[in-house]
C-alpha positions as CSV (number, residue, x, y, z in Angstrom):
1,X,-31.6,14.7,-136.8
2,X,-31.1,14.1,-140.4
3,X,-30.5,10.8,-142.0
4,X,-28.0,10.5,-145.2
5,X,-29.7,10.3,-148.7
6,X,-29.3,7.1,-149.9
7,X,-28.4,7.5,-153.9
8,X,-27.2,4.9,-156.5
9,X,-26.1,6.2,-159.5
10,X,-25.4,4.2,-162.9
11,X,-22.3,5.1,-164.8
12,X,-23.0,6.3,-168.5
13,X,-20.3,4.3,-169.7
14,X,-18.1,2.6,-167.1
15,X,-14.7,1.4,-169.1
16,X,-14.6,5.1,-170.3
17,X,-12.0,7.7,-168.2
18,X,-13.8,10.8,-167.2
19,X,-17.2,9.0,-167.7
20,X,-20.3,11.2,-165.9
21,X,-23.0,9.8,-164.1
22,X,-26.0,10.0,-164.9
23,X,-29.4,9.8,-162.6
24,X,-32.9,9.5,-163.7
25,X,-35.6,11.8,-162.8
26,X,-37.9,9.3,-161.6
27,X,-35.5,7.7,-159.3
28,X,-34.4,10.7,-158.5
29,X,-38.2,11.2,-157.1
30,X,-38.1,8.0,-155.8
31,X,-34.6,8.5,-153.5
32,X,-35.8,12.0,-152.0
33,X,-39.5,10.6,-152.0
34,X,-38.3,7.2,-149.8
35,X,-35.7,9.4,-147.5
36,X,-38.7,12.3,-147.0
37,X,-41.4,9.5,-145.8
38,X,-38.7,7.6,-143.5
39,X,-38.2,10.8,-141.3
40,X,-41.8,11.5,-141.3
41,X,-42.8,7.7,-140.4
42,X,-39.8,8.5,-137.4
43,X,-41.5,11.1,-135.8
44,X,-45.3,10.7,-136.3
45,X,-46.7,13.3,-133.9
46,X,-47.0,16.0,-136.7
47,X,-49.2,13.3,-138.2
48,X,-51.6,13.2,-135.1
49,X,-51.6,17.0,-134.6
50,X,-52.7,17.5,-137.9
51,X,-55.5,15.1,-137.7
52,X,-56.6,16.9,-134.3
53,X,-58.1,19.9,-135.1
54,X,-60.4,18.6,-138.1
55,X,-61.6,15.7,-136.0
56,X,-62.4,18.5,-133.4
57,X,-64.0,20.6,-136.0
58,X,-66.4,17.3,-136.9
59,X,-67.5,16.5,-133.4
60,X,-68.3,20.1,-132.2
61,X,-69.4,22.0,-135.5
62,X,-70.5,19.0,-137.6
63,X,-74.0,18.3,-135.2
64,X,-75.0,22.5,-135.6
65,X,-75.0,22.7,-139.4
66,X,-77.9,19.9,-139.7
67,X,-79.9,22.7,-138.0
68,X,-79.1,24.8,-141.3
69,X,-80.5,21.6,-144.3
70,X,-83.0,23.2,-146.2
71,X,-81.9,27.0,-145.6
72,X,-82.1,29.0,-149.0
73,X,-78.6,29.4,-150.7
74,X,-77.1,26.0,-148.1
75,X,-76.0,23.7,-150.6
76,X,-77.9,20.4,-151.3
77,X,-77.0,17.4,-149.9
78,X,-76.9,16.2,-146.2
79,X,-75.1,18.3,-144.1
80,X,-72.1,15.7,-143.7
81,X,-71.7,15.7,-147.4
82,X,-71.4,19.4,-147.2
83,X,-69.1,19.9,-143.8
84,X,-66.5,16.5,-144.6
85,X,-65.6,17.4,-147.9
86,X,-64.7,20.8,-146.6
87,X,-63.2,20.0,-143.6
88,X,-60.5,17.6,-145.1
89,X,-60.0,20.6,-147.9
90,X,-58.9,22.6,-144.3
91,X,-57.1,19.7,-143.5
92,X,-55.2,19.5,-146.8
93,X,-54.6,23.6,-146.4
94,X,-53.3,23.3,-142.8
95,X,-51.3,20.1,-143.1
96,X,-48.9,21.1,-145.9
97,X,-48.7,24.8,-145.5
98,X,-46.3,24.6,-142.7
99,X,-44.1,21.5,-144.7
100,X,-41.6,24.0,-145.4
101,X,-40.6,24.3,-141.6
102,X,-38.8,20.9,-142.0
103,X,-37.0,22.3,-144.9
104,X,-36.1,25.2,-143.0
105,X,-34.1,22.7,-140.2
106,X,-32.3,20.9,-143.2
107,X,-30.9,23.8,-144.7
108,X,-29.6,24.6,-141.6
109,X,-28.3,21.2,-141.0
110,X,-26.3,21.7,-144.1
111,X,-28.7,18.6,-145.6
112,X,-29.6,20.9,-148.7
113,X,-25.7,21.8,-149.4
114,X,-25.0,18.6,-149.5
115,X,-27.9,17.5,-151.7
116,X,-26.6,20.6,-154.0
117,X,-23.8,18.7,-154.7
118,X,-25.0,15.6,-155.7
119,X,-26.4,14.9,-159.7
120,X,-30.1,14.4,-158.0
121,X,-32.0,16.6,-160.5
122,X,-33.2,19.7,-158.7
123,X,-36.7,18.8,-159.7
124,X,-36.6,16.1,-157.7
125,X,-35.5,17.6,-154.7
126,X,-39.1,19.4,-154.7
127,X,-41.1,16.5,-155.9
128,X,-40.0,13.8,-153.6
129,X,-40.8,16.2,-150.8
130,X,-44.3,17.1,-152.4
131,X,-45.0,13.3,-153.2
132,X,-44.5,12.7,-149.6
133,X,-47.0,15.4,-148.1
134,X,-49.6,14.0,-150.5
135,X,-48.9,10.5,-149.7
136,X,-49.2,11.6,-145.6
137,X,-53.1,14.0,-147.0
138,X,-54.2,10.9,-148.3
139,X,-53.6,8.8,-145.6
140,X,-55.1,11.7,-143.3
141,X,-58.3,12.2,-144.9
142,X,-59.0,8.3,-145.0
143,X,-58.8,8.4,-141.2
144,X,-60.8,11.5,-141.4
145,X,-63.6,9.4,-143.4
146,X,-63.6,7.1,-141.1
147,X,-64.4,8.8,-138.6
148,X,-67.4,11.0,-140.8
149,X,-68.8,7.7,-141.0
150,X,-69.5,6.7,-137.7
151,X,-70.5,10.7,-137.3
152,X,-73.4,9.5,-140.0
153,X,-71.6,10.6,-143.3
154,X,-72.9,8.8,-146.2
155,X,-71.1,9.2,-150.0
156,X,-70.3,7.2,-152.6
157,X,-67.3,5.4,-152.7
158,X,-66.0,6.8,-156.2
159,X,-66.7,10.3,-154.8
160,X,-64.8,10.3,-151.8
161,X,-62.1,9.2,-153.4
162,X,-61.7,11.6,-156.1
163,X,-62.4,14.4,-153.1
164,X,-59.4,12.9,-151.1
165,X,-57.8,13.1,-154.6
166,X,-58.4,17.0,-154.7
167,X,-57.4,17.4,-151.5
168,X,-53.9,15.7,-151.7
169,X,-53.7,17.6,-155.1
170,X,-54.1,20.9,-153.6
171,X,-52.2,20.2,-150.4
172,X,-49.1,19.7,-152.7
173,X,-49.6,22.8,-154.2
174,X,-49.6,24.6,-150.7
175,X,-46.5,22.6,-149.8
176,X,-44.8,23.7,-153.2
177,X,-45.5,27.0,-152.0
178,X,-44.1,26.4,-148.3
179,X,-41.0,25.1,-149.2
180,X,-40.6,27.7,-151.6
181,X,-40.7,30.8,-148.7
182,X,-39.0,28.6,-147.0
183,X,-35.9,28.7,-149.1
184,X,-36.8,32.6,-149.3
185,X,-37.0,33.2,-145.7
186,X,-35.0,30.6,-144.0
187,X,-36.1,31.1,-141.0
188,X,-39.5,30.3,-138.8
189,X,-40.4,33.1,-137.2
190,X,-40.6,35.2,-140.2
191,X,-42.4,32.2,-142.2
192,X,-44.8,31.4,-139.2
193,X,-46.7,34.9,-139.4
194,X,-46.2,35.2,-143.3
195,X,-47.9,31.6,-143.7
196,X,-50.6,32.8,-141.0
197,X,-51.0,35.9,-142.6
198,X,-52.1,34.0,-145.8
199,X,-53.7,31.4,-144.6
200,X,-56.2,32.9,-142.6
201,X,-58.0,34.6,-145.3
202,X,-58.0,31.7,-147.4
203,X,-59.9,29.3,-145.4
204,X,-62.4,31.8,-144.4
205,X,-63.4,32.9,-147.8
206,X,-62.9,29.4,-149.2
207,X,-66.6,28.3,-147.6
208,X,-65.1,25.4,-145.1
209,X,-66.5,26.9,-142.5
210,X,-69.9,27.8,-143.9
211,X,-71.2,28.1,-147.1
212,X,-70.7,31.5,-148.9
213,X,-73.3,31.2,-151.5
214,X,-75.5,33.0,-153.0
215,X,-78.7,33.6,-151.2
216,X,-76.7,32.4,-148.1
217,X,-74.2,35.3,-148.0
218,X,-74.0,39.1,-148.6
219,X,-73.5,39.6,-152.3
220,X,-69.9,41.7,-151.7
221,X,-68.7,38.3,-149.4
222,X,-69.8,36.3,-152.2
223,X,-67.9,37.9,-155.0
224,X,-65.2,38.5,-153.2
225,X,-64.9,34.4,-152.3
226,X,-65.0,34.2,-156.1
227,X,-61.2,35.5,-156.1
228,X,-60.5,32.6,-153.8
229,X,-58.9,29.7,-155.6
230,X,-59.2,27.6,-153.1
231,X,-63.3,28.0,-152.4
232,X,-63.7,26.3,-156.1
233,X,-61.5,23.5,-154.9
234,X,-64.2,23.5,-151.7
235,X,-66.9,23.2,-154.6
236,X,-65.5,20.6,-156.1
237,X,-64.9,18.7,-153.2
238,X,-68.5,18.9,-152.5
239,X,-69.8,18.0,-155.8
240,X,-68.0,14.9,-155.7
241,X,-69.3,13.8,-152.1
242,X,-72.8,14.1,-153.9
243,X,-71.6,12.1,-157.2
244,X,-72.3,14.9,-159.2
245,X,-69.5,14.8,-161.8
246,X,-71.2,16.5,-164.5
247,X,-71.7,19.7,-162.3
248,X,-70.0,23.3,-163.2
249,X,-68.3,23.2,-159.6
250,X,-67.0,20.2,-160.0
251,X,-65.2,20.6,-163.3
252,X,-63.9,24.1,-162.7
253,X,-62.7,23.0,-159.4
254,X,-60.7,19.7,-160.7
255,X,-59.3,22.3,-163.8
256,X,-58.2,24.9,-161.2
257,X,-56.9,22.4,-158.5
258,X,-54.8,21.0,-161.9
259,X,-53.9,24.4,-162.7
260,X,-52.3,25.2,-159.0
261,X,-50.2,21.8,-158.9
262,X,-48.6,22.7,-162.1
263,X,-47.8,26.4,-161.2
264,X,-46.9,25.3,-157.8
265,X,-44.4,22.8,-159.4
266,X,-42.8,25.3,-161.5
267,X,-42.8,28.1,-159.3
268,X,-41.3,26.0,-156.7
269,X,-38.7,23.8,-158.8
270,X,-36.9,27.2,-160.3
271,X,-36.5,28.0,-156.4
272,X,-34.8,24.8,-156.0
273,X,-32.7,25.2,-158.9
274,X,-31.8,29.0,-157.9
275,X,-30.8,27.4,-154.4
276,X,-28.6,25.1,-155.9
277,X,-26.7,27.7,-158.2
């Protein structure tokens, strides 16, 4: 079930016939923003399910990797520093890629139509959604923290926020992205294996799992990661669980991750505005 948009719109000039309406962008962010997190806060088992699998992933596979400290071409740091930081960049991956699903059961609820009808600028309609799946990363990977903690995670504060930063950032990239197949496809099961199809690759040669580094891994796996955007975003994250904010990886990560909101933005907001034509 979907609930009605609430919208308030202020006249341009009310004593004049024929006066247009006119709504602002940002409350236009706001109104889609505020209707998107009710329906989420409504049905929080998505929520859960998506902090599952990386809580899983830090209890079984956290404890092996301090096995691998010291091992020519690991990166520095304790273990934690390296597995957290990539771990909630999985998290920010899996969590938003499959935000277009929801989309998917509104446009067939007729909720988009409606929406298409209305002055809400079309931008909007994409950023409240987006605002709303980085609002629900952030308040993911500070559980996930938590828990690294008591798993013997150690970081500085300014660090682990600007990773959880990252990883909101790049989550509402991906969910830029799902919404716009979503609008392509309009339908799950030909978005469920194009999504997996993608996704699969990404993570693996992004490094969450283990470190493809030089000296670590096979100099083809390596330069092939290198094509990844999403294993400098890893980097990044990584650099900033160690405080290093001078680092290479950390600014080329933070410039990419910037790069991939905008284009995700773009790409996705001409989508919304094709929809609506």
């Amino acid at each position: 079930m979907t609930a009605n948009l609430p919208m308030t719109l202020t006249p341009v000039a009310p004593g004049l016939p024929g006066a247009e309406l006119r709504s602002t962008v940002g409350r236009d962010v706001r109104l889609v923003f505020g209707r998107a997190l009710m329906l989420t806060l409504r049905n929080p088992v998505w929520l859960i399910m998506g902090l599952a699998q990386p809580l899983l992933y830090l209890v079984f596979f956290g404890p092996l990797l301090k096995n691998l400290a010291g091992v020519p071409g690991f990166p520095p740091g304790d273990p934690w520093q390296v597995f957290v930081p990539a771990i909630m960049v999985m998290l920010g991956l899996f969590g938003s890629a499959f935000a277009g699903f929801g989309l998917i059961q509104e446009w067939r609820d007729g909720v988009i139509e409606r929406m298409r009808v209305t002055p809400l600028s079309r931008f909007a309609l994409l950023a409240g959604r987006v605002l709303r799946d980085g609002v629900v990363l952030i308040a993911q990977s500070a559980l996930l923290i938590g828990a690294s903690l008591l798993l013997g995670l150690r970081a500085p504060a300014a660090g682990v926020l600007v990773g959880i930063l990252l990883v909101a950032s790049l989550g509402m990239t991906f969910a830029a992205a799902s919404y716009t197949v979503a609008l392509a496809v309009k339908t799950e099961d030909a978005m469920a294996p194009l999504i997996n199809g993608i996704l699969l690759p990404v993570m693996l040669l992004s490094g969450i799992m283990l470190p493809i580094t030089r000296g670590f891994a096979p100099d083809w796996l390596y330069w092939l990661s290198r094509c990844n955007p999403v294993a400098y975003v890893v980097d990044a994250a990584r650099a900033a669980f160690l405080g290093d904010f001078t680092s290479w990886h950390f600014w080329t990560g933070t410039v990419i991750t910037v790069a991939m909101v905008a284009a995700g933005l773009a790409v996705s907001t001409r989508a919304f505005a094709r929809q609506s034509t």
